[in-house]
Structure formats: C-alpha cells, structure tokens
C-alpha positions in Angstrom: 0.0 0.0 0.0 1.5 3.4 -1.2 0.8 5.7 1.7 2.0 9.2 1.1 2.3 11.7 4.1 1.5 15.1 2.9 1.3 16.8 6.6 2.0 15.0 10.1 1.3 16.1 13.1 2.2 15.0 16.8 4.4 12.0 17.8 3.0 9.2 19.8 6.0 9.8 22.4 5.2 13.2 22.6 1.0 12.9 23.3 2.0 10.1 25.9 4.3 12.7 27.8 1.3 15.3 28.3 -0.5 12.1 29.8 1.7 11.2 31.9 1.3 14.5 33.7 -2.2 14.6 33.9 -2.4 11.3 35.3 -0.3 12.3 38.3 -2.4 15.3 38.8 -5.9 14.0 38.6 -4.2 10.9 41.0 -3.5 13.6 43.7 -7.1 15.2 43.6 -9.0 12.0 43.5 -7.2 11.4 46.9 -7.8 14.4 48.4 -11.9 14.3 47.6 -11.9 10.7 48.5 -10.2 11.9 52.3 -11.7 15.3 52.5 -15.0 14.9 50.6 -16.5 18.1 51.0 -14.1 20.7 51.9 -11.8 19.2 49.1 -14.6 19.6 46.8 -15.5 23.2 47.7 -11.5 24.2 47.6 -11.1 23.1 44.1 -14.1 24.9 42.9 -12.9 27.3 44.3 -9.9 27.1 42.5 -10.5 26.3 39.1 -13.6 27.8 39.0 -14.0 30.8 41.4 -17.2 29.1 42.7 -18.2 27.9 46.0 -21.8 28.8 46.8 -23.6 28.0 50.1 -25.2 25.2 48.0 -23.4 23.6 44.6 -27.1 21.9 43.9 -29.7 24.0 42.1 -33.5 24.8 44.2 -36.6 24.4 41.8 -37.2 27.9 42.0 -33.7 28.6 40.8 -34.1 26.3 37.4 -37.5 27.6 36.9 -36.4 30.9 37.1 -32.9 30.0 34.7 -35.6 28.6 32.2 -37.5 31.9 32.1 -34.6 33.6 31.6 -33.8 32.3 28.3 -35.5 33.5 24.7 -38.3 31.5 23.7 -36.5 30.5 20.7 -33.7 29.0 22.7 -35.7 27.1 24.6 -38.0 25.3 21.3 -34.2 24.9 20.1 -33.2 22.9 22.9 -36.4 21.0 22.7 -36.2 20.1 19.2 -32.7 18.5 19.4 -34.0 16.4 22.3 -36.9 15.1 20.5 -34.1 14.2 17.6 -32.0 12.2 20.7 -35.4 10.9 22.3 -36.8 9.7 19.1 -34.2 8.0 18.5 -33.1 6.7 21.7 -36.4 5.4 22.0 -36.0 3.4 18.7 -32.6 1.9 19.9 -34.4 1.0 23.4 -37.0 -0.9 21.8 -34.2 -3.0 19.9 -33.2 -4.5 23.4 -35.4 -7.1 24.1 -35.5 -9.3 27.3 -35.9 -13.7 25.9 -36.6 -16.7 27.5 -35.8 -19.9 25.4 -36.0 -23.7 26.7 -32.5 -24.7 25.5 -33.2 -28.5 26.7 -36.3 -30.2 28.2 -37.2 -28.5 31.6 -34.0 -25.9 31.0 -35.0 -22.5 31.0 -32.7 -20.1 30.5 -33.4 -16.5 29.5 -32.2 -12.7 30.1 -33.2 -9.3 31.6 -32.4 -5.9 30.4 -32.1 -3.7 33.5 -31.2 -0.1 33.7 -28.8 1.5 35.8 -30.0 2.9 39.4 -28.3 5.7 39.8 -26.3 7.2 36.9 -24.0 10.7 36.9 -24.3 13.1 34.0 -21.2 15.2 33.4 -21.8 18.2 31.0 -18.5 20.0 30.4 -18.4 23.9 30.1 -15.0 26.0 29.6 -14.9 27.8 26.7 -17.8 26.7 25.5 -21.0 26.1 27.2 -21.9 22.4 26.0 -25.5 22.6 25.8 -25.7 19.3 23.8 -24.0 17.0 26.1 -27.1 17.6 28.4 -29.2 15.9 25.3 -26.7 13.0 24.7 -26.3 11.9 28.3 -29.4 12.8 30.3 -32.2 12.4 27.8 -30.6 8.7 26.8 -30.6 7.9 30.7 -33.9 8.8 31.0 -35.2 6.6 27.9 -33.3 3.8 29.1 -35.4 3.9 32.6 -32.3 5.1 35.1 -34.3 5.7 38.3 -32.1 9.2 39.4 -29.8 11.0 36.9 -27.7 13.5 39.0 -26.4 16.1 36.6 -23.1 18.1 36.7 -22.0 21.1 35.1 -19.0 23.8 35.7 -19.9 27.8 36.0 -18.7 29.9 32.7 -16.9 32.5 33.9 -18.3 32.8 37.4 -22.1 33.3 35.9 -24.4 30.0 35.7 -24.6 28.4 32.6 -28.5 28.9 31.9 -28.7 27.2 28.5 -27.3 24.0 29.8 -28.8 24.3 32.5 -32.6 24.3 31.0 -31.6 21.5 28.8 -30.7 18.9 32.0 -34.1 20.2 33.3 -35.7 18.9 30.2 -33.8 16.2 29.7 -35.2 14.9 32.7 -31.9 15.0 35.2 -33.5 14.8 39.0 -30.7 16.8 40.7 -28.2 19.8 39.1 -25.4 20.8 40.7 -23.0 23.7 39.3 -20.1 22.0 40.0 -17.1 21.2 37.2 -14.0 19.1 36.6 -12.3 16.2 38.5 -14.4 17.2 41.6 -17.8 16.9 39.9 -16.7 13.4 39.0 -15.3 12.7 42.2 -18.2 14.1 44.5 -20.5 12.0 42.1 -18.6 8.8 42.8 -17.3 9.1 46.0 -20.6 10.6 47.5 -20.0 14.4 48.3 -22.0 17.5 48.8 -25.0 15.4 50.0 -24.7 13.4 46.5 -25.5 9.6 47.3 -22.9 8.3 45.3 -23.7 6.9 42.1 -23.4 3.4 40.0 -21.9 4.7 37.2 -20.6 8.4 35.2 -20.9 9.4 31.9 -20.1 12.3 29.6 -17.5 14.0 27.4 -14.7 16.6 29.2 -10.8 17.6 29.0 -8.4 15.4 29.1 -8.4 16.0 33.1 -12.1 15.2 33.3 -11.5 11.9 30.7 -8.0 10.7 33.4 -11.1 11.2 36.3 -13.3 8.6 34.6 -10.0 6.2 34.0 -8.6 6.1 37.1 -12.6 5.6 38.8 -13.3 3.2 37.1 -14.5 0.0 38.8 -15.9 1.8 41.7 -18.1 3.1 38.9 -19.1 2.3 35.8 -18.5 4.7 32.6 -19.8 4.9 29.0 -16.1 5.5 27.5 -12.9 7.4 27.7 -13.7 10.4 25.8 -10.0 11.8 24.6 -9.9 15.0 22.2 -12.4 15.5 19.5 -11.1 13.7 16.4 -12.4 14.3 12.7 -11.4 12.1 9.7 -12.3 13.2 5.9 -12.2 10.7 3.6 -12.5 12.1 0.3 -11.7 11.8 -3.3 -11.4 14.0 -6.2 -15.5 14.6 -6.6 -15.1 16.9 -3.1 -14.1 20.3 -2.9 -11.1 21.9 -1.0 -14.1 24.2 0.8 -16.5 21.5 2.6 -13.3 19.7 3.9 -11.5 22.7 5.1 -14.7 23.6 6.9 -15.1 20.2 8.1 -12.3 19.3 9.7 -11.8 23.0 11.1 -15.2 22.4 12.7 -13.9 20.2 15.0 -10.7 21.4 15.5 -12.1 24.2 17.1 -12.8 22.0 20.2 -9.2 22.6 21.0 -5.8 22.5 20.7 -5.1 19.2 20.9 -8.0 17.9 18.6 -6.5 15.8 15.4 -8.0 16.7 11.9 -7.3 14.7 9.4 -7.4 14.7 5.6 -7.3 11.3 3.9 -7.8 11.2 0.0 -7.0 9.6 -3.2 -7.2 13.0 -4.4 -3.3 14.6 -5.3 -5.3 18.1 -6.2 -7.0 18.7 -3.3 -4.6 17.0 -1.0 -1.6 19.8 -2.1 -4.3 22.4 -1.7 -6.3 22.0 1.3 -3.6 23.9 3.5 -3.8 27.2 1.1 -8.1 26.7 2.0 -7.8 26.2 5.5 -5.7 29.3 6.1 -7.6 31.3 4.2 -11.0 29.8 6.2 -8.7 30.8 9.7 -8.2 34.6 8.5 -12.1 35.3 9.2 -12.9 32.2 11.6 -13.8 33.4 15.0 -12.3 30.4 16.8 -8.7 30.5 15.2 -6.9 30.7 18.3 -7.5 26.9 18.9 -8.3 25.7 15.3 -5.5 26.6 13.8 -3.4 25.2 16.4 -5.0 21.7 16.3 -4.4 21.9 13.0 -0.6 23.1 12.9 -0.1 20.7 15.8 -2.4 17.6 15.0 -3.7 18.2 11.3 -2.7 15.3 9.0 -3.2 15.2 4.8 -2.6 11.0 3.8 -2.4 10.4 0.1 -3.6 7.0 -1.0 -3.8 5.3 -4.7 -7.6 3.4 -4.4 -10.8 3.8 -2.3 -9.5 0.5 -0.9 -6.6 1.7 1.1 -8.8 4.6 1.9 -10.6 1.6 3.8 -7.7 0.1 5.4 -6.6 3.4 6.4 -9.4 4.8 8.0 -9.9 1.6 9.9 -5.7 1.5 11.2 -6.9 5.6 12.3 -10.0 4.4 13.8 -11.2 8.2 14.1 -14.5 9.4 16.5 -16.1 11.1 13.5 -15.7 10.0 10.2 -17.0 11.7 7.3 -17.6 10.3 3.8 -17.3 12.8 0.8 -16.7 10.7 -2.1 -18.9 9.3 -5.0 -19.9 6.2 -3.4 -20.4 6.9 0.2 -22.0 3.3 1.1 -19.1 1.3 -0.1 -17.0 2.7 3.0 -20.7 1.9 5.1 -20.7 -1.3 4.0 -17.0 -1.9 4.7 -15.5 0.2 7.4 -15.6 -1.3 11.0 -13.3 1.0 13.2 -15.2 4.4 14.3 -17.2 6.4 16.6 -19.8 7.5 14.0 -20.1 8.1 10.1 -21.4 10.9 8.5 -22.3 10.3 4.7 -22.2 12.5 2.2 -21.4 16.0 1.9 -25.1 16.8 3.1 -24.3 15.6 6.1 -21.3 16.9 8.7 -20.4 16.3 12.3 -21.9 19.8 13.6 -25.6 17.9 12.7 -24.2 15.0 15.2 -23.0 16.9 17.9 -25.9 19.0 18.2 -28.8 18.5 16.4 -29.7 15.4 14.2 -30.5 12.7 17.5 -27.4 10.3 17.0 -25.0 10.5 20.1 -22.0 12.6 20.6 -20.3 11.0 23.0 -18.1 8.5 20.7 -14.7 6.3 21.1 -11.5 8.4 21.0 -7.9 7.7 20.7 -8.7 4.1 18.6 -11.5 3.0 21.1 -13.6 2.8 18.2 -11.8 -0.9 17.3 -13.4 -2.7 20.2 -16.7 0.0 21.4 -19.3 2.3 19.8 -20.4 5.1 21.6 -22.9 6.2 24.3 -26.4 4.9 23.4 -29.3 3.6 25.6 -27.8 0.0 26.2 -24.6 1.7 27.6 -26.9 2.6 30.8 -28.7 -1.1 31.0 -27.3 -4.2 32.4 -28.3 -7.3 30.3 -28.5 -10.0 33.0 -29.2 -13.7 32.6 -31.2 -16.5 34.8 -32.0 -20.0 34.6 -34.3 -22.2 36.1 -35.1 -25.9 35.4 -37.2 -29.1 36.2 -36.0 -31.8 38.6 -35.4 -34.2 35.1 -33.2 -31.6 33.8 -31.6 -31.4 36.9 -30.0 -35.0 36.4 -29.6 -34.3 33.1 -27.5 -31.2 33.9 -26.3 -32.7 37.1 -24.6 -35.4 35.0 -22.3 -33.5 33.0 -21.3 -30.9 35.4 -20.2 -33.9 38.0 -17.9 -35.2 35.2 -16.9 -31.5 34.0 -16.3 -30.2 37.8 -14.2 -33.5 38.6 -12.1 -32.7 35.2 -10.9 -29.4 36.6 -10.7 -30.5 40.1 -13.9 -28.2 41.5 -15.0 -30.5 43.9 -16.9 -28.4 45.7 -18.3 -27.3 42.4 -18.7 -31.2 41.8 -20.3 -31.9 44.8 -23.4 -29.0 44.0 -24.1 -31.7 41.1 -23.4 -34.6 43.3 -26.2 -33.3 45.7 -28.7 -32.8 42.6 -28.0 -35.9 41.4 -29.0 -37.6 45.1 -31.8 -35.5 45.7 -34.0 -35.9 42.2 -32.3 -38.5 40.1 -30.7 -41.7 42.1 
C-alpha cells in the first residue's frame, strides 16, 4: 500500500508525555476528595472555578427561574434537538429485548435488560458552554429507565450556565449541581455534597475530566474514555477543497489538541487543502484553537484506491468519520473502526454533535476498534437467569459432576453430586 504523508502532526512519544502529567495530577485530587469529601470539593471549585456557593445543587425555584430567563427561541431549540436524541433513543431502546428460550427439556434459561440505578451526567463547560452533552447523556438515561440521573455542570466565567442548564431540566436530570471538573466526578462517585454516590458516570470533558473517569473506574461504571475531538475526511477528487476545510476545522475548534485529518486519493485537493484552510482561519472566530489543532495535529494522507482509503481509516480508527466521495455506502458497507459516520457531503459532524439525534459521546484515541459510543444499552445491564425441572436437573447434574471432577472443582462437583442424590438416584 503506497501511503504518502502530505502533513504529520504530533508524535505518539510526545502525546504520551502530556498524559503522563495529567495522570499524576488527577491521582492527587481523587485522593484528596476521597479523604476530604467536601471541603476538598468546595476548595477546588474554588480554584479552578471561582465558585463555591452556600449550595453547589440548584432549588426548583432557581431552574425555573434560569428557564425563564432564556428567549423562547432558545428554549424550542433545545427541545427540538431532544426530541431528535429521544426519538431515536427510543427506537434503539425498543431494539433490546428481554428472551426466555427452553434450550433442553425442563431448562429454561433466559435474560433481563435492567437499567442502571443511579447514573452521573457530566456536561463540560470551559470555553464553550456544551448545551448538547445535556441531550446525549441525560435524555438517553432517561429513555433507558435510570431511576435518578444526577447532573453536573462547571460555572462559565463565574455566571451559571442557563442554557445547559434548561436543557438537563428537560432532559429529565433529578438533581443539578454547578459543579465542574475532576471534583464533579469525584463528589459524584465518592458521595459528596449530599450526592449519594452513584453506580456509574458518563459524559465528554478535558483530558483531566477523561483521566477522572479512567482512574474511577470499577468503583463506577463509565460509558467510554472520551480523549480530544477527532475528525477524519475521507475524500476523493469529486469533493471540494471548501467543505473539507470547513469540516475538519469544525472540529478542530474543540481545542488544541483535537487531530484533523485529511485522507484522499485525491493529489489536487490534498496539495491544496492547507492554502483553504488558512484562508478559512483569516475570518474564523475560533482560530486561536483551530488553527493550532491543525498546525499541531492536522494530518493530509495520500492513498492510490478507495481501498486503502478503507484500510486506512480503519488503522486511524477516528471518533467522526465523514464520507465525501462518490460512493459513500461502499466505505458503510466496509469500514468497521469508528465512533460515527457521517455520509455525504449533506451531512457533517456539527448535525451529530448538536442536532440530528445520533449521540455525541463516541470512542476516542482508537476506542472505536473494540466500542461504539454512548447509546441507551450503555446505561442497561443485560443479565441472565435459569431455572429448570427436577429431570433436567439429572440431566444437567450429569455432566457438570464429570466436568467439575475434570478441573478439580470439587466443591463445584459436589453442587451436582447433591442434585444428582436429591432428584435422580
């Protein structure tokens, strides 16, 4: 395969090195909040976010009166978008379905699909206030039947974040507290702030926010670890210079460390997508990051065939993926490492992340080659049971007495043993 690398960004060594530091650092605060509990919590809001109220959780009064503050438009905005997520949700929900099968004579064995009890919602703020995280985590709890959502989100700037807010509220999230970062997750897990602590967290953040999830989980459960915002392109010479500059700018304005990526069988528009997107960063509002993502972790990869386009995209294994070529449904039908596809240029990740009703919160950092992202069955537990007759019993029994007494179980064997006395000899 003739893989040509027009622009390369970051090093492996060199991404693994900024880890390694926020590991240590998110390690120290986790210990603090776990000894401490509140008074940690309440200094480290303090400190990263100038906020320590007499109470982090929000009253009734003070949603309803958030809610009223916003434009009407705002507010059928946010409702729209979570009818997109809810309808869909809804359609993915009724996909799960509990069985029940006789396998044998008297054996029946089957499954249950229970939700979570108690689930944490993180919706990240700093620089931007990330309305639609609210949509993807709390509305897709709610559908799934989680009994309590509690609901998380930083100040912006030392003023409460009213869209987000309004958008847990009608999501359906029982408690929200104005509380960001590593100590959002941490009061959430460890129980903090007069948070019962819950079974599991969810949601997107920075990379200290995605390090919190890491190193909690197994106390908790977590949908995924959510690294920077990755885009892939795959394009050939029917797209124009324009929709992929736009495109993978789009989401490099998440940050500075978000990868963008460019890969095409195109020579044309590979040697000229950097003359587009500079010219698209002279007049784009969010530069300042963009165009660092993009001098720091912007890739162009120059391929022969739509085939090694394939095999490519699958080795990057990229969160969003986005199809402007003349066939998008022969990558559909043959790609198998992502977070989400987005086909055709009618289509673009913006409609994903805050509008169209698929999820946002996908597999980063080449997640995508063993999980898919945040959907209802990420919040339920499918759980099996068995019962059976006193014939199957012996029939059973049988077997597992010879199987147990193969490995050496014999306390194991002697469970069988007993059946086999009680209903068969």
């Amino acid at each position: 395969m003739a893989i040509e690398y027009i622009k390369k960004g970051k090093t492996v060594e060199q991404k693994a090195e900024a880890d390694a530091k926020v590991q240590e650092v998110v390690r120290g605060i986790l210990a603090d909040i776990r000894e401490r509990k509140d008074a940690a919590v309440r200094e480290l809001s303090q400190k990263f976010d100038a906020w320590n109220p007499e109470d982090f959780k929000l009253s009734a009064e003070q949603i309803r009166e958030i809610v009223e503050s916003l434009p009407e438009q705002a507010i059928a905005d946010i409702q729209f978008a979570q009818a997109q997520v809810r309808n869909f949700a809804e359609a993915q929900r009724s996909a799960l379905r509990d069985i029940e099968v006789e396998t044998l004579p008297g054996v029946v064995l089957g499954h249950k699909n229970i939700p979570v009890n108690r689930v944490g919602c993180y919706v990240p703020g700093g620089r931007y206030p990330m309305v639609a995280s609210a949509h993807m985590s709390v509305v897709t709890a709610k559908v799934a039947g989680v009994k309590r959502i509690i609901a998380c989100t930083p100040p912006i700037g030392g003023e409460l974040p009213a869209a987000t807010i309004a958008a847990m509220h009608f999501g359906g999230a029982d408690d929200i507290y104005i509380l960001g970062g590593v100590q959002a997750l941490a009061a959430m897990a460890y129980g903090a702030l007069g948070i019962e602590p819950v079974d599991m967290i969810v949601g997107p953040g920075n990379a200290y926010v995605a390090e919190a999830k890491r190193q909690l989980f197994g106390l908790v459960g977590i949908d995924l670890l959510a690294g920077p915002t990755e885009v892939l392109v795959v394009a050939d010479e029917t797209a124009d210079a324009e929709i992929c500059a736009t495109d993978l700018l789009g989401q490099a304005e998440h940050g500075p460390t978000s990868p963008a990526v460019l890969l095409t069988t195109s020579r044309a528009l590979a040697e000229s997508i950097e003359a587009e997107i500079g010219r698209q960063l002279e007049s784009l509002p969010t530069a300042d990051l963009a165009g660092v993502a993009w001098r720091d972790y912007g890739e162009v990869i120059l391929v022969d065939t739509d085939d090694e386009m394939v095999a490519v995209a699958d080795e990057i294994a990229s969160e969003h993926v986005e199809i402007l070529t003349r066939d998008p449904n022969f990558f559909l039908e043959r790609m198998s490492n992502y977070g989400a596809l987005f086909l055709g240029a009618e289509t673009n990740v913006a409609y994903g992340d805050k509008v169209i009703g698929t999820n946002h919160t996908l597999p980063t950092k080449k997640a995508g080659r063993y999980t898919g992202g945040l959907w209802v069955g990420k919040f339920i537990k499918t759980v099996t049971y068995q019962r059976i007759t006193e014939e199957a019993s012996v029939v059973i029994g049988e077997y597992g007495s010879r199987l147990c007494d193969l490995e050496g179980f014999m306390g194991h064997k002697e469970q069988c043993e007993l059946r086999l006395r009680r209903y068969g000899r």
